[in-house]
Every structure is written in C-alpha cells, then in structure tokens.
C-alpha positions in Angstrom: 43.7 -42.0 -35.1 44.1 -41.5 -31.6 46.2 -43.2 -29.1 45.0 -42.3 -25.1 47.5 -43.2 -22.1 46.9 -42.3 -18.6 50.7 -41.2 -16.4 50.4 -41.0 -13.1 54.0 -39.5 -11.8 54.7 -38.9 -7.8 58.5 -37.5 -6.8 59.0 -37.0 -3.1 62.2 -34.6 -2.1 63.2 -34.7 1.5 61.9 -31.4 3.8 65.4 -32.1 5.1 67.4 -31.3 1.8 68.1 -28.6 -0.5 68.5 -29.8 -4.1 70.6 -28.2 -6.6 67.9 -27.4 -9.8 70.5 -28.9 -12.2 70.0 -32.0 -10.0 66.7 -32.8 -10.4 66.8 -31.9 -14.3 69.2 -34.7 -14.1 66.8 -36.9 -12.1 64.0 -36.5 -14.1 66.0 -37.7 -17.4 67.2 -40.3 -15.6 63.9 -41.8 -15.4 63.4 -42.0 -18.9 60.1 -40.2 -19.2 60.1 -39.7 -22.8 61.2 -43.4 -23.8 58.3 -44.8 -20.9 55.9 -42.5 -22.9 57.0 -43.3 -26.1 56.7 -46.8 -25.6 53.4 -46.5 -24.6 52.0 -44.7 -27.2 53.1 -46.7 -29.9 51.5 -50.0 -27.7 48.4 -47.9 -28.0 48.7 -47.3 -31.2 49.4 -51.2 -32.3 46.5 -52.4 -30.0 43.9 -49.5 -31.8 45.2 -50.8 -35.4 44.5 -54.9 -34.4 41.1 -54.1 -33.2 40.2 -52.1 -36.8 41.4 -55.1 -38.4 40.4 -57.9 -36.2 37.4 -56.5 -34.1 37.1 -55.8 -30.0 39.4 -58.7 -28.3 37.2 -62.2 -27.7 34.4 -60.1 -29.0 31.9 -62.8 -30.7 32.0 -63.4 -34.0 35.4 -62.8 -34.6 36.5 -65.9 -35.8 34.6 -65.2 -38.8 36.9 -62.6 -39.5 39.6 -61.8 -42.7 41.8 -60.9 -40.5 42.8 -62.7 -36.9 44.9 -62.1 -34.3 48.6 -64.5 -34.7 50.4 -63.4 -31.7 52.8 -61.0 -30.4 56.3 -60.2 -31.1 59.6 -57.9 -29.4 60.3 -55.1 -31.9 63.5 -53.2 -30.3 64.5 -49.9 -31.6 66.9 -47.0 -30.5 65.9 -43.5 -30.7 67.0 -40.1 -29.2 64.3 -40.8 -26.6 66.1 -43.6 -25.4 66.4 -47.7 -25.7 62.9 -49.1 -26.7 61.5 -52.7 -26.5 57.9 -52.6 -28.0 55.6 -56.1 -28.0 53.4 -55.7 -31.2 51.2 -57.8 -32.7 50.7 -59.8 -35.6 47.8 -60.2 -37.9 47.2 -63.1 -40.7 45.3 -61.8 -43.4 43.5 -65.0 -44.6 42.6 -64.6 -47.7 46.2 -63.5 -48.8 47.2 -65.6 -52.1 49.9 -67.4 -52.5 52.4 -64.8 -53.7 51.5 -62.5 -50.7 53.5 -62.5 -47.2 50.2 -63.2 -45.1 51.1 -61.8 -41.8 52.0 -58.3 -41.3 52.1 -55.7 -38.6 48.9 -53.5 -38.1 51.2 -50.5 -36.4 53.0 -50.0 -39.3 50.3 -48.3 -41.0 51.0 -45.8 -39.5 54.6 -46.2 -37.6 57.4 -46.5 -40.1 60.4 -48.3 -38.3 63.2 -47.8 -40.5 63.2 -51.5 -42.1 64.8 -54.0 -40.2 67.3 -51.2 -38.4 67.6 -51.2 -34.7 68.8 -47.3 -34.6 66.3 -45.1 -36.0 67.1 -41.9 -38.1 66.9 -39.7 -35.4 69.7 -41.3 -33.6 71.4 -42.4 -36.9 71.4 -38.6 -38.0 72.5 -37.2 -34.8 75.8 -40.0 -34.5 76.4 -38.6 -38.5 76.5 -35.0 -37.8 78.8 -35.8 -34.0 80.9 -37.6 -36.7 81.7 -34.6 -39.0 83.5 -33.6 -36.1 84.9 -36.4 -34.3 85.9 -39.9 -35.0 83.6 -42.4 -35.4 84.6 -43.9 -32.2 85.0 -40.7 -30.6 81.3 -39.7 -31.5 80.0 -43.0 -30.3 81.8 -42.1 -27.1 80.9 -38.7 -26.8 77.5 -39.5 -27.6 76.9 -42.0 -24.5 77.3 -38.9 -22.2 74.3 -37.1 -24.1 71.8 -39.9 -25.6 70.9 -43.8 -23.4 72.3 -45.4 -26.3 74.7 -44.4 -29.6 75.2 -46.6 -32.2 78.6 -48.7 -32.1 81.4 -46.7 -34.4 80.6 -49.4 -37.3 77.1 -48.4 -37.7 77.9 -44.6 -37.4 80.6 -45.2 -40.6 77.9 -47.1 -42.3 75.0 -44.6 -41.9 77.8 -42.1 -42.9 78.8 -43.2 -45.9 74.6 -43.5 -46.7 73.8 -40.1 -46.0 77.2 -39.1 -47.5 76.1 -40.2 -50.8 72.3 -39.4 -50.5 73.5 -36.2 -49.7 75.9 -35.7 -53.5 72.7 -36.5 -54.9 70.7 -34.1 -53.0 73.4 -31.1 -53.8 73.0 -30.8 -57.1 69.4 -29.3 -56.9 70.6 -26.7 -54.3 72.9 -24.9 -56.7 71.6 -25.5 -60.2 71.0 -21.9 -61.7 72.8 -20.4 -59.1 75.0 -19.0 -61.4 78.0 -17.5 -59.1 80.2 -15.0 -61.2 83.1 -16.6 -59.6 84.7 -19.8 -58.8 87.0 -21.0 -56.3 88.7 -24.4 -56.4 91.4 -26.1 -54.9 92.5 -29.8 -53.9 94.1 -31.3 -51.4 95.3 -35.1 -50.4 94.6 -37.7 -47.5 95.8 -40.9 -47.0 94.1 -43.9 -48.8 93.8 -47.0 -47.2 93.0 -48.4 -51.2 95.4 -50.8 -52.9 95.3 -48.8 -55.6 96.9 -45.9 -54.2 98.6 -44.1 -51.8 96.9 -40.8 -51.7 93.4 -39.6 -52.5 92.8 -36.4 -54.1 89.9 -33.8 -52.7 88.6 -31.3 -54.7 86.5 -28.5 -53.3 84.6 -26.1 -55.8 82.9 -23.1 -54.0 80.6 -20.7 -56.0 80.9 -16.7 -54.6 77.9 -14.1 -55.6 80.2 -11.1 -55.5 77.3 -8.6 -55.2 75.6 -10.6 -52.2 78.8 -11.3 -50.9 77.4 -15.3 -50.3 79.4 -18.2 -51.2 78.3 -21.9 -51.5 79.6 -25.7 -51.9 79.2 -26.5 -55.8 80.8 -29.8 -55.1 82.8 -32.3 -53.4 84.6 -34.9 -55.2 87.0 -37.9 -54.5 89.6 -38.5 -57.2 87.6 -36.7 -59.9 88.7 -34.8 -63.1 88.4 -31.3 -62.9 87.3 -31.3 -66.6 84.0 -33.4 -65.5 83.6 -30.9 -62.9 83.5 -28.1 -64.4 81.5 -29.7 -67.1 78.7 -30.9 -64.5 78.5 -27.8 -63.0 77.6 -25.9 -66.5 75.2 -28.2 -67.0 73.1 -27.3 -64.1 73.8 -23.4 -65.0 75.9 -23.6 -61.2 78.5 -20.7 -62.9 77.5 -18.1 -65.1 79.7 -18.2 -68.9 81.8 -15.1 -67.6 83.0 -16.2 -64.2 85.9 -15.8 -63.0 88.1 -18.1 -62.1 90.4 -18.2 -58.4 93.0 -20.9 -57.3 96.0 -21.0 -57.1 98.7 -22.6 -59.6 97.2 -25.2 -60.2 96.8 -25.7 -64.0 94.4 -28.3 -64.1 91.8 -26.1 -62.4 92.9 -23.4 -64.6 92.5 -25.1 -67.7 89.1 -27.0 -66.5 87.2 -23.5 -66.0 88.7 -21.1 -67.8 88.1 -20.3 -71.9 87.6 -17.1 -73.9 84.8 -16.0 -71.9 86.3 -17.1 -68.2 89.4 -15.6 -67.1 91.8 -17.0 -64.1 92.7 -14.9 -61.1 95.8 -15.9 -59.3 95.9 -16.0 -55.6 98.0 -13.1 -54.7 99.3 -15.1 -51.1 100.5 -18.2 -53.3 103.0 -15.1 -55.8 105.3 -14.5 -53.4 105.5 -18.2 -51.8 105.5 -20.0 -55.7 108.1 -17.3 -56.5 110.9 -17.8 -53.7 110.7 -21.9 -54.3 111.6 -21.1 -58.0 113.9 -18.9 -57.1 115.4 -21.6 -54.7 115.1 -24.2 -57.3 117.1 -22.1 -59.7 120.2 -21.8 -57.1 121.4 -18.5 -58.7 121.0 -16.2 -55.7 121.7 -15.7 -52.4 119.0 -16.5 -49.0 119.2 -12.7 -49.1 118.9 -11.7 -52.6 116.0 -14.7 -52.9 114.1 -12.7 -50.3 114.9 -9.2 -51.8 113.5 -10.0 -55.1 110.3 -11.7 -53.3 109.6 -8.9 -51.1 109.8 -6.4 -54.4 107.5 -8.3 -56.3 105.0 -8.7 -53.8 105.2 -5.5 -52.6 104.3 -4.3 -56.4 101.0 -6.9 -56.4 99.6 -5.8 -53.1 100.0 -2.0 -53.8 97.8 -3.1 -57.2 95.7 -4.8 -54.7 95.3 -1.7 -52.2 95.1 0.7 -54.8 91.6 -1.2 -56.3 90.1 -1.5 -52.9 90.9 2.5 -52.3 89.7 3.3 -55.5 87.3 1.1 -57.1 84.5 2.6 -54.2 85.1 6.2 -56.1 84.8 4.8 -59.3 88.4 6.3 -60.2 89.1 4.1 -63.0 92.0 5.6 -64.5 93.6 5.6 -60.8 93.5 1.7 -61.3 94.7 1.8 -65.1 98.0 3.7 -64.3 98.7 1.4 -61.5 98.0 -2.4 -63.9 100.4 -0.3 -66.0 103.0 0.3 -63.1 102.8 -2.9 -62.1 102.8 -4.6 -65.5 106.1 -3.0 -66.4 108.0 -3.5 -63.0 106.7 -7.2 -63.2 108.2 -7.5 -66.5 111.4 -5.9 -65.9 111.7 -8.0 -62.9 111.5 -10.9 -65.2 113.3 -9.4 -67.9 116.5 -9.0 -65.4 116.1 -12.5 -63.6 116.4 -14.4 -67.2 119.6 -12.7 -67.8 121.3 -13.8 -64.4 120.1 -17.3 -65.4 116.8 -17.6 -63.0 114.8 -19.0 -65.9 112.2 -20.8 -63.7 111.3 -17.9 -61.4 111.3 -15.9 -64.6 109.0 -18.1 -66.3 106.7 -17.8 -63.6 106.4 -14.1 -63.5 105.6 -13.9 -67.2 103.4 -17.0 -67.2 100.7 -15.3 -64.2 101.2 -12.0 -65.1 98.0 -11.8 -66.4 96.2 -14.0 -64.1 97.5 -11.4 -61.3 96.4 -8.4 -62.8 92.6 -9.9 -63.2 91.0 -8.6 -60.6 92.4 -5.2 -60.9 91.5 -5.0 -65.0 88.0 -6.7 -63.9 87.3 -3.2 -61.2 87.7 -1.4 -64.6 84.9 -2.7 -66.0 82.6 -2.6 -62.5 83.2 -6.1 -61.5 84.8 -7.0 -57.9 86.4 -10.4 -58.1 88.1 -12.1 -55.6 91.7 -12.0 -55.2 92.3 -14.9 -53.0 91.3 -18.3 -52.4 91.2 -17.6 -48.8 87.3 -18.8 -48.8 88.0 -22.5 -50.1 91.6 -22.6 -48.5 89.6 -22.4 -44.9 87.2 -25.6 -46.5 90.4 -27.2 -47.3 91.3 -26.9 -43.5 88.1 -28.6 -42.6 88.7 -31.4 -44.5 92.5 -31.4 -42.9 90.6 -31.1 -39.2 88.6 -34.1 -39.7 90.4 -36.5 -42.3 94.2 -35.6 -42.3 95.5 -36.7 -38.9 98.5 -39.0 -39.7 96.5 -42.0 -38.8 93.7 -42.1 -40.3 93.1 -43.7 -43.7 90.5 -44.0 -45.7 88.9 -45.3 -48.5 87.3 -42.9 -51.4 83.6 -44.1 -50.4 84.4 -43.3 -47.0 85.8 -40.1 -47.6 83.9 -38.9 -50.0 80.8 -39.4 -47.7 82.0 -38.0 -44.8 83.4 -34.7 -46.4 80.2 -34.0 -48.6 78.7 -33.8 -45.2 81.5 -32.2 -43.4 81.7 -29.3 -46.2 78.0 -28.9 -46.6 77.5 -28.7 -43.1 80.8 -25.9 -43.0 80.0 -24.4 -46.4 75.9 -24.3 -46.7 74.1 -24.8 -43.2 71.0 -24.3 -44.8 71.0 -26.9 -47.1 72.5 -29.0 -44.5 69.4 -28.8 -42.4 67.2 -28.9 -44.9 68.7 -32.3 -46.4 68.3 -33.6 -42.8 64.9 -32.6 -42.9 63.9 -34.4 -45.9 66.0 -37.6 -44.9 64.1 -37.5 -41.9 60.8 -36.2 -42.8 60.2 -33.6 -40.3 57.3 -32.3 -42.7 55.5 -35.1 -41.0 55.1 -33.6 -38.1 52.8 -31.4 -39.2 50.2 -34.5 -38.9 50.7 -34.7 -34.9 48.8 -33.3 -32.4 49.3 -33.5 -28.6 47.4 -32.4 -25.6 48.6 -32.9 -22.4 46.9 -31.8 -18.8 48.9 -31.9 -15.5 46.9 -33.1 -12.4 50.0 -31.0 -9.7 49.5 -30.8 -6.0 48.3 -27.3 -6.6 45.5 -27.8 -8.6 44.8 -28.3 -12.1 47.8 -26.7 -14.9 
C-alpha cells in the first residue's frame, strides 16, 4: 500500500539579517513539519483503504456495494511528532449479522491507534522512561520544553505502573539460565501511602558472572519473601547450585539463598560498622576503646582482603591459607577477650560471621573470585533512594513496584531495557516501511 502526498515548502530570510543556525533549527520545528506530514499521510492512507472497500468516490454503481461510505469522524492522537487531529472515515459493512459491530474504520487495517488512548506509545514510553528520573509532574513539565504535548502527570503514573508490570513479566526470560555464580541482595524501605502499613520493603537481587565480570537485575520485588525469591529464581536456573551468596547481615537473605552447596559472604564495609553499634549497645567500653577494638578487627579483615587480591593473580595459595589462619585466630581471640569483659553481643557477632568473612578468601583457594562487598547492589539501592525516598513521597506497592522494576532495569540491564521498549513498541515493524523523498531546492534538483 502506498500513500502519495505532494509538500510544497517556501521560507524567506531577510538579505538584511544574519540568523543564528540554532535559530532556524528552532524555526523549522516550530512549524511542525513532521506532525503536518504525519497527518497527511495517514489521510492518505484512510482515503486509499475506503476506496478498496467502497470503490472510486460517486463512481457508478456503487451503491450496489457491501460496503458504503457512512461518514467521517475526528480521531485525535498525541505522538512525539506532535498534537494530531485526523478526520477518518467510516464504512458500514452491510451484510454484517446481527452479533457484528457493522461500522468500522478502513485505516486501521493497517494503522493501529492504541485502542481508545489519546497518547500513543511513543509519547507514553518516552513520559515513562523521563519518569524514572523525575517526578511524574516533573517529567510532564520537563517534557513540554522538548515534545508539543506530554501527557498530564496522571496518565504518565498510569502508563507507568502498566509498563512497570509488563516489564516483571518480561524479566524473567532475560535471566533464566543465566546462572550467575554469585548473588547479591539487599533491601531497603520507602514510605507507603497503604493503610496497611507504614513502610514498604524493596528487595533488589543482582546476579554477578565473576569471570565476565557482568552483573544483572534477577529481580525486583515489593514486600516479597526472600524464600519465594530465591525459590523463583532456581526455577528459571537464574543462580547456579554453588553460588555464592553477598549481603550484608541480613539473615533473612542469608537463610533464603544459602544451603550446603551455597555459602554466604559477608560484606567486609558492614564488619566494622555492625561491630562498633554492638559494641555501643553492650555499654562496657569507652568511645575510645569502642574504636580501638574496631579499627583492630577491621584492620585484620582487609589485610585478608589485600593479601587475596596480591596473591590469588600468582596462584600462591598457601600465601592465602596462612593468612585465613592468621586472621581466624586473632578474630577469635578478639572474641574470646571481649566475652570475658562482658561484651557478649559484639562477641557474638564476631563468632557468628567469622565464617561468612573468611569466604571469599577460602573460595581464591579453590580458583574461585567472589565478591567481597555488596557495593554493586548497595549503588541500586541508591537508585531506588534517588527516585522514591525523598521525605514526601509516598507510595503505594503497585506504584512502586512499577516504577522501580523500570528504574533498576533501566540502571541495572540497559539492554534489556531497550529491548523491552522495543517489543512494547514494536519497532520490528518498521522494517515494513519504505520512504522516498525528493527535494525540488532553488538550486536544482537534491
């Protein structure tokens, strides 16, 4: 199908003034080439459909037809091309039975417009992704100095939270059999605007290929269990049986994840931070002594942690043994000595991780490189605190939940961010459209 329009364009500048490039970019998309054209085109295109169905116009014979003309209608639509008000026709099929709708529109055999939605995806998508970033009023604002038209901040939440959850569905097939070797989870809260509760809880699971050195978003959830999680996320092979497992303290991820084939590495930033508040809590030593015993045991885990990265690259193995052993035992005694002056929480807590901190390390033995901080999902969590955790806003768990699978996907997995808007939008189609175009300039033919 074809669809022929003739454009005739003249633009006089005065001999008299020297315009600024920039300025007559800005001119030109002031005149709203593309929507004019646009508009155009798909008049074309309606008036080429009616006559295959109904025949030439007051060609003879034409009442004889199935199908006659019944009329035109206004079809407005919003696009990044601009603000569009198309007349299309109508066409009564005659022999429609009874359970049938008899009229239709001919141009939307080959123009899909969205149902009955006055913003098309191309402007809907483009409000969604402004709003990953910025308020919803704030992208509808933002976007009025870029785009003729942007959807009100209502309709930008709305097409949000559909994307949003088209988008959970859509994630699922990106990382199944992806198997990362490692895992690294955490949570954080924002403030619910639910009766039900005061907070919602966000959990972020990233998956790191420690040979590739890639990480991705395994998944997003509002107020889930980290059981069901890490039960989802097997079932699509997202994690390979061995993994190991980073977060901090948290014992809920810890116990979700980990079994006799998946062992837990402690974030070494979170040892000498969860260490000083026991400490504190026990109120048996000084500001100074607190920060003494802190700095010692800190400055044992990151000479574990310097000593793998200097020698794991040589392959000096028993380098790394004598160190876990060093550390092990000054760990211990550390503990050991703060149980006897009564510091039984901060002693507890030594002997508790002890393992989980020496993971990584016994892990380089056997010629695996693990993670030893949650650094990569702690930045995600700052996305989500960017976006959803200024002390106003409040939210409900759709809401949220919609807007940070896109947030984190976009952040996390670009990629699959574009292609998901790709699909939504069906770009593939564009495949089917071809366009020439010749320029009639005062200099001869281009």
């Amino acid at each position: 199908m074809h669809a022929t329009i003739d454009v005739r364009f003249t633009i006089s500048i005065d001999d008299h003034k020297t315009i600024p490039l920039a300025m007559l970019a800005e001119f030109l998309t002031d005149q709203d080439i593309e929507s004019v054209i646009l508009e155009s085109v798909v008049e074309s295109l309606d008036a080429s459909r009616v006559e295959a169905y109904c025949g030439e116009k007051h060609a003879p014979g034409n009442g004889d037809h199935r199908f006659q003309r019944a009329g035109t209608d206004t079809r407005t639509a919003v696009t990044t091309a601009g603000e569009h008000e198309f007349s299309l026709h109508y066409v009564e099929d005659t022999a429609a039975g009874h359970d049938q709708s008899s009229y239709f529109r001919p141009v939307e055999d080959v123009l899909d417009f969205d149902g009955q939605n006055r913003y098309q995806p191309d402007i809907a998508a483009t409000s969604v992704d402004l709003a990953t970033s910025l308020s919803y009023r704030d992208a509808a604002d933002h976007g009025d100095g870029i785009f003729e038209r942007m959807p009100s901040p209502t309709t930008i939440n709305r097409r949000a939270k559909e994307y949003g959850s088209t988008l959970k569905q859509f994630l699922p097939d990106c990382v199944a059999g992806t198997e990362a070797d490692a895992v690294v989870a955490d949570g954080t809260k924002c403030h619910s605007q639910d009766d039900d509760r005061s907070y919602h809880s966000v959990q972020a699971t990233l998956g790191e290929d420690t040979a590739d050195n890639s990480r991705s978003l395994l998944d997003l959830s509002v107020n889930a269990d980290w059981n069901d999680t890490a039960s989802d996320l097997d079932a699509i092979d997202a994690v390979t049986d061995d993994a190991t497992v980073v977060s901090d303290g948290d014992t809920s991820i810890v116990t979700a994840f980990t079994d006799e084939n998946r062992r837990h590495q402690l974030d070494l930033v979170h040892v000498g931070r969860t260490l000083y508040y026991n400490l504190w809590d026990d109120a048996v030593f000084s500001l100074d002594q607190r920060r003494e015993i802190v700095s010692e045991v800190v400055g044992e885990v990151f000479h574990l942690k310097n000593s793998v990265v200097t020698h794991r690259p040589e392959e000096e193995f028993a380098a790394i043994r004598n160190r876990i052993a060093r550390t092990t035992k000054r760990i211990e005694k550390t503990a050991w000595q703060l149980s006897q002056y009564g510091s039984r929480k901060a002693a507890g807590y030594l002997r508790r991780w002890l393992p989980s901190i020496l993971t990584f390390a016994e892990k380089a033995i056997e010629g695996f490189e693990v993670p030893w901080t949650s650094n990569p999902v702690e930045r995600a969590m700052g996305e989500v605190a960017k976006r959803c955790k200024n002390q106003w806003m409040r939210w409900t768990a759709e809401g949220l939940e919609a807007l940070l699978q896109l947030r984190l996907v976009k952040y996390a997995d670009p990629d699959h961010y574009r292609t998901f808007f790709d699909e939504l939008l069906n770009r593939s189609t564009k495949t089917a459209i071809n366009c020439d175009l010749s320029i009639e300039a005062t200099r001869g033919k281009l």
